[in-house]
N, C-alpha and C positions, 0 to 999 in steps of 0.2 A: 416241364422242369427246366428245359435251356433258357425258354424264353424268363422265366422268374428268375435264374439267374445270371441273364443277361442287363433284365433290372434293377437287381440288385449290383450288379455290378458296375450298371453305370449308377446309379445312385451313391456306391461306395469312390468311385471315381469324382464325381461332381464335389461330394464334400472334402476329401483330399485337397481340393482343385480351390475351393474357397479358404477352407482354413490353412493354409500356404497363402493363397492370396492376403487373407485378414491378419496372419500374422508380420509379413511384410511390410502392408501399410502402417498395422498398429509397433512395429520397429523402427523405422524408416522417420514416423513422425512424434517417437521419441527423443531420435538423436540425430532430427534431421539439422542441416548447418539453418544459423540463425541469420537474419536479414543482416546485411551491414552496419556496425556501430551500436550493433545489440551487443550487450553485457559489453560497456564499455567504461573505459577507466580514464581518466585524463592524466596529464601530467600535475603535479602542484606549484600552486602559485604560493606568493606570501601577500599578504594584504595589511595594511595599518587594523588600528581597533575603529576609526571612525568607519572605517568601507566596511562593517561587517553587526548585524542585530539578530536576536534572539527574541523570539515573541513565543506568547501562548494565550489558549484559551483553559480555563479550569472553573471548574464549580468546587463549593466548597458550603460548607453549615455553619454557622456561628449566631447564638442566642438560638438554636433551634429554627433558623430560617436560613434556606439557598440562597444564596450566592453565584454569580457569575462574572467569570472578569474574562472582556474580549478583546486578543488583540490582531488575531492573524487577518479578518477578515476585514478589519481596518486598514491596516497596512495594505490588502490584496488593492481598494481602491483606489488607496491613493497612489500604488505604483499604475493604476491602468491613467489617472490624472498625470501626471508627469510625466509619462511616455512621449516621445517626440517623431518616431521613428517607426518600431514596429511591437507589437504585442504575441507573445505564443503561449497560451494557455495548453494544459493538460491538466484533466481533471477527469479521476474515473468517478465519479458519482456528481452530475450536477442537475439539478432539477426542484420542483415546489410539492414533491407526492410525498405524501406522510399519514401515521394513523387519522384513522375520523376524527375521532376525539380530541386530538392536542391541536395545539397552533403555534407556531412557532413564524420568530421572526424573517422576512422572505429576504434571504440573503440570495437565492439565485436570483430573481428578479433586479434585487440592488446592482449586482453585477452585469446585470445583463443591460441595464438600463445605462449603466457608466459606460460598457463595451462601446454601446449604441451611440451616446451621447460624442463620446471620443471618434468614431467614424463619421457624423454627423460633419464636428468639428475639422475632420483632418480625411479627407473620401478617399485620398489616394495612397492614405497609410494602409499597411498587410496587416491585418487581426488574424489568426489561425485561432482555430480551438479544436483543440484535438482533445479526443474522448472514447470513452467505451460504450458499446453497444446495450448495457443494462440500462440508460439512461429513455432506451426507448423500449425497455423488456424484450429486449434481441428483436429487434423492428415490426415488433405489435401494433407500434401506433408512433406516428408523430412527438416530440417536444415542444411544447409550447417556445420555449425560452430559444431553443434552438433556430426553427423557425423564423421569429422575429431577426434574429442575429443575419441569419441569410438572405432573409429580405432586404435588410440593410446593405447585403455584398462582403460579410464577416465570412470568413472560411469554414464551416463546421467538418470532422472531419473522424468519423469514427472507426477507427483500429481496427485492421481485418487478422479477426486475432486465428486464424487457420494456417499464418504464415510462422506462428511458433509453433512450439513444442508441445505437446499433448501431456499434460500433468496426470490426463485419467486412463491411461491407454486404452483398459479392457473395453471400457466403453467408448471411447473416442476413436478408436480403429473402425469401430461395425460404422458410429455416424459419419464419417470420412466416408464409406463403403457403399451406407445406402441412403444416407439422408442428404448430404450438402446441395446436390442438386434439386431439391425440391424449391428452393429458392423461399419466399415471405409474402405473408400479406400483411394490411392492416384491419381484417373484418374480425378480432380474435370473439371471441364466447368463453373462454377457459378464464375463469376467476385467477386475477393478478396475483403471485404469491410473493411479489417481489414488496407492495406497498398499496394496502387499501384505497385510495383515492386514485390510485391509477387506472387506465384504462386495460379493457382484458385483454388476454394473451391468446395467442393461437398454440394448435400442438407444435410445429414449426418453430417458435419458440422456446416453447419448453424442451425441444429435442438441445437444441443450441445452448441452453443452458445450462443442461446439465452434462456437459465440457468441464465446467467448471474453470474457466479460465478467462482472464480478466488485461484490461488496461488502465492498472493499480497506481499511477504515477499521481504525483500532487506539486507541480511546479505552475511556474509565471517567470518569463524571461523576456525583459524589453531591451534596449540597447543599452539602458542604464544600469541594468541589476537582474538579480535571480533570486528567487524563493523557490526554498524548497521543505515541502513540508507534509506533516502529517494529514492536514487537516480538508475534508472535502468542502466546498462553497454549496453545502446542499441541505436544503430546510430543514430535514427534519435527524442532520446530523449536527447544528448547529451547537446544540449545547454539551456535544464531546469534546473531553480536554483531549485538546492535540498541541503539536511543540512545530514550530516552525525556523529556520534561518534565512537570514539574508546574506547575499555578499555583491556586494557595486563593483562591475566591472567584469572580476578577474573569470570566470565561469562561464559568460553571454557565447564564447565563440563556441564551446565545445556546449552547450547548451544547444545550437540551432544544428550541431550535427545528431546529436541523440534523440532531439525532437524530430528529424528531419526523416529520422531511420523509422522511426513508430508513426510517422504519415503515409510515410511510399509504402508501408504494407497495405493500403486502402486505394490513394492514389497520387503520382506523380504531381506534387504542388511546386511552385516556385515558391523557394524561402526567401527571406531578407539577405542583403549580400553581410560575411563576416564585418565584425567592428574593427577596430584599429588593434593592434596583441595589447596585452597588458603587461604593464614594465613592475614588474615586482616590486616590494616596498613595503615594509612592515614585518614583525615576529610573528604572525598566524599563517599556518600553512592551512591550505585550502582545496579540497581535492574532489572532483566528481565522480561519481560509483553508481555504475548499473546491474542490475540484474544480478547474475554471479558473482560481479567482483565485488557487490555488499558481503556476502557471504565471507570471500578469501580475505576482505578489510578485517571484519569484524573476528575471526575466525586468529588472523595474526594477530591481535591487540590482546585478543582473549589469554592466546598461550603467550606471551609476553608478562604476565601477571605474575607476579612472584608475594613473598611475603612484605608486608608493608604499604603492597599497593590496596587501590582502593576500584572495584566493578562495581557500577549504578546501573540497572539496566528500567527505561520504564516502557513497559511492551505491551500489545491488546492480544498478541498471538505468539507464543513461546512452542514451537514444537521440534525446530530443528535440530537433529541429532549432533551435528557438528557444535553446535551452540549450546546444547544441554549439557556435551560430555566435556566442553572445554570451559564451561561453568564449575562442573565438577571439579574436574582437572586443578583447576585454578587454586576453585578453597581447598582442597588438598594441598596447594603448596604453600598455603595461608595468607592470601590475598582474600582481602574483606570483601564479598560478594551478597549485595544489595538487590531484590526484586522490585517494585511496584509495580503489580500485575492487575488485569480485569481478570474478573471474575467467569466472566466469559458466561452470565446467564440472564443476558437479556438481549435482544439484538431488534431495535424497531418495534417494541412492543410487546414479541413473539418469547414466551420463556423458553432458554437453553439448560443444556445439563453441564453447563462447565466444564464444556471439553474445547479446545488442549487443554490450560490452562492448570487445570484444578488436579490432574494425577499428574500432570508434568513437576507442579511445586511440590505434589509428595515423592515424585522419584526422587527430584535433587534435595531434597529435606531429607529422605532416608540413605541414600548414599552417601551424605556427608556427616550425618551424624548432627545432622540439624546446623551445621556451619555458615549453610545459603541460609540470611536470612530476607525475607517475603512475608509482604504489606500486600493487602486489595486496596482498589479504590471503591471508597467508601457510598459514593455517590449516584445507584444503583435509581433510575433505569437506565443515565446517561450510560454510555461507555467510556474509560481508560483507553485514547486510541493512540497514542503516543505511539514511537517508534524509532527507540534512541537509546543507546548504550554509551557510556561516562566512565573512561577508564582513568583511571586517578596513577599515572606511572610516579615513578620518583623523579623522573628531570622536566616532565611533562607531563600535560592530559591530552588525549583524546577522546572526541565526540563522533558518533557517525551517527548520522540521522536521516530520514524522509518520509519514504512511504511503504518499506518494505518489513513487514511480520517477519520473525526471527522462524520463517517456518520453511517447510523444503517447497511448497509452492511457492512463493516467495525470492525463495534465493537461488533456485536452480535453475535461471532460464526460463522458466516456464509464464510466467508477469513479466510482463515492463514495468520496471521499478526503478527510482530514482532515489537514493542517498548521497549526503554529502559528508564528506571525512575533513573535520578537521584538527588539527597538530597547534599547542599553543600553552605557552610558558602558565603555570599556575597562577600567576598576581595580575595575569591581563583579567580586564573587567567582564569580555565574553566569561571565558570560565570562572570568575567570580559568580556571574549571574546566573550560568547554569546549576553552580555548586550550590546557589542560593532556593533556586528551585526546588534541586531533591530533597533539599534538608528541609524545606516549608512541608511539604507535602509528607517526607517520612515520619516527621515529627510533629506533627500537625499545629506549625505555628501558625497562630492567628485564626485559626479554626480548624473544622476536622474535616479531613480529605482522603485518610486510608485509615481501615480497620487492620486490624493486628491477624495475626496470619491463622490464629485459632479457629476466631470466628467465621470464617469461609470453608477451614480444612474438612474434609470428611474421609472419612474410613471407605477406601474405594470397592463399591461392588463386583461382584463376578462379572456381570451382564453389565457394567460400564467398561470394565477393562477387558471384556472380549468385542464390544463395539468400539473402543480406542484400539485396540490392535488389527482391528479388521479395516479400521479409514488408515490407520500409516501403512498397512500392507496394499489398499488397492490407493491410496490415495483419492478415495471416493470422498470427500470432506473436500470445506474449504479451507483447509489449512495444510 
């Protein structure tokens, strides 16, 4: 009888002894401090209208046939041709893997072949390309595209994203505990769920990726300018409308710190030395926004909204509460509050259930009394990947845009994320051309690009809204 429960007793001892352990870790690397110059905010600049552009990619129907108009992926080359100096790419999706069936035009390769060509040209200029580990199915296999880049002496450089913050704690505590040490191979067997044409995965793999946590950024910074944008340089994302900006100059210095923070989590690179400062000049204010401080931007513009004004939002992932309820908030105090939402039921092929998306537009439909009004994009299988809200004030507008989903993975730290805010008189021609935008698209000038908010909506089930409360409680989703 002693000895069973002296067994017992260390066995009640032992798990004590773990789960004290496992909740310390899964603590600890909730709200552990973030790498230097993560969730950073710059100060603002002001910039003329020539130093600053607005691009997009969209598809669109007219006479009953697609359409495609591209602009971002045009511009991405010719700033890699015009470069003098140096190049810093980030991009979390870059690659040529996509369904069997489709083909799509090879914009990694384009890019990669321009990177090449330009290192060719100039051997002792610094290329970086800093990216995320999904690129290689959490190091399953090799990149083609990558590969060639490093053979050339091109820096590739993918984000050791264990130096954030854990977005899934329950389960990211135990793989902290018992899995990081297993380290990777490339022999995988485990059918790729990331993109048919890919090579397979190992379980190692699979453990690491379901972290659920990412290096979401979509920029390009040479000494002459910065884009920043929604949109990935990756095959078989090509024909998603995404929204891009540029700005010459003012952004590059505080640009090679933010980028410089999301490489030294992997390893110590030597960057480009800063440019010369930028001397102010022009009515467009300009401002860089990471991680959180997209959230606390977007979050002040929101509750700024009064009656009169006018909120545009066009989003692929709408879920975060601060943003939902200060949506609310808003039309409550009768500022005009405008969706263009995805649908959120197709993602690479694979049908989804429209989740966030699809109960989030009926919470704020039913809270306001139908006030929010919300458009889908129409153009199903592509995705709505935009990631930009258009606050129409009375003395001004503001825009804040990049790569960051209005969702709590997204805005809390937990992503490296890049948006750019900017401040700019109503009659300048940027916000002309944005205003132009929403109204082609809401109204579907010149062809059809969103359906009406009917046709998407549905009467939410039990069994959808107890699996939507069960991903925003453990944040086991990717949003």
């Amino acid at each position: 009888m002693k000895k069973t429960l002296d067994k017992w007793g260390k066995r009640r001892l032992f798990t004590i002894i773990f789960l004290a352990f496992y909740v310390t870790v899964m603590l600890f690397n909730v709200y552990r401090p973030l790498p230097e110059n993560i969730s950073y905010e710059s100060r603002e600049y002001t910039v003329e209208e020539k130093d600053i552009g607005f691009f997009y990619n969209l598809s669109g129907q007219k006479d009953s046939r697609t359409f495609y108009e591209e602009e971002i992926f045009t511009r991405m080359l010719a700033i890699i041709e015009e470069a003098e100096q140096f190049i810093i790419l980030d991009y979390f999706l870059f690659n040529s893997y996509h369904e069997k069936e489709k083909e799509y035009p090879g914009i990694a390769a384009k890019i990669t072949e321009a990177l090449l060509a330009k290192k060719e040209a100039n051997p002792r200029m610094p290329i970086l390309f800093i990216t995320d580990e999904v690129n290689s199915s959490y190091q399953s296999h090799a990149v083609p595209e990558f590969e060639k880049m490093k053979k050339a002496g091109i820096e590739v450089v993918e984000t050791n994203m264990d130096a954030f913050r854990d977005p899934t704690p329950v389960y990211s505590g135990l793989y902290r505990m018992l899995f990081t040490w297993w380290g990777n191979s490339q022999d995988g067997w485990l059918p790729n769920a990331l993109s048919e044409t890919a090579p397979d995965m190992t379980i190692r793999s699979y453990l690491k990726l379901f972290n659920i946590k990412a290096n979401h950024r979509k920029t390009m910074t040479t000494e002459k300018t910065t884009l920043i944008s929604s949109a990935n340089p990756h095959d078989a994302s090509f024909y998603f409308a995404n929204v891009a900006f540029e700005v010459k100059g003012a952004l590059v210095n505080d640009m090679l710190k933010s980028e410089k923070a999301a490489a030294d989590t992997s390893r110590k690179i030597t960057f480009p030395e800063e440019i010369a400062p930028h001397k102010n000049q022009g009515t467009i204010h300009v401002q860089l926004l990471t991680e959180a401080k997209i959230q606390d931007a977007v979050h002040e513009e929101i509750s700024k909204a009064e009656k009169g004004d006018e909120i545009w939002m066009a989003m692929f992932y709408l879920a975060d509460r601060t943003v939902v309820e200060g949506l609310t908030d808003a039309a409550e105090r009768g500022a005009e509050v405008r969706l263009v939402l995805d649908t959120n039921k197709n993602s690479f092929g694979r049908k989804k259930t429209g989740l966030p998306n699809i109960p989030m537009a009926a919470e704020l439909r039913e809270d306001t009394d139908n006030e929010v009004e919300i458009r889908w994009f129409a153009q199903e299988p592509e995705q709505f990947h935009p990631k930009m809200i258009y606050v129409k004030h009375k003395k001004e507008t503001v825009i804040i845009s990049g790569s960051a989903n209005h969702t709590s993975r997204n805005l809390n730290n937990y992503n490296p994320e890049t948006d750019i805010k900017i401040r700019a008189p109503h009659d300048s021609e940027l916000i002309r051309e944005v205003d132009r935008y929403f109204h082609m698209i809401w109204e579907n000038r010149g062809a059809v690009y969103t359906d009406p908010y009917e046709k998407h909506s549905e009467k939410i089930s039990l069994w959808k809204r107890m699996i939507y409360s069960f991903q925003k409680t453990t944040h086991f989703t990717t949003f």
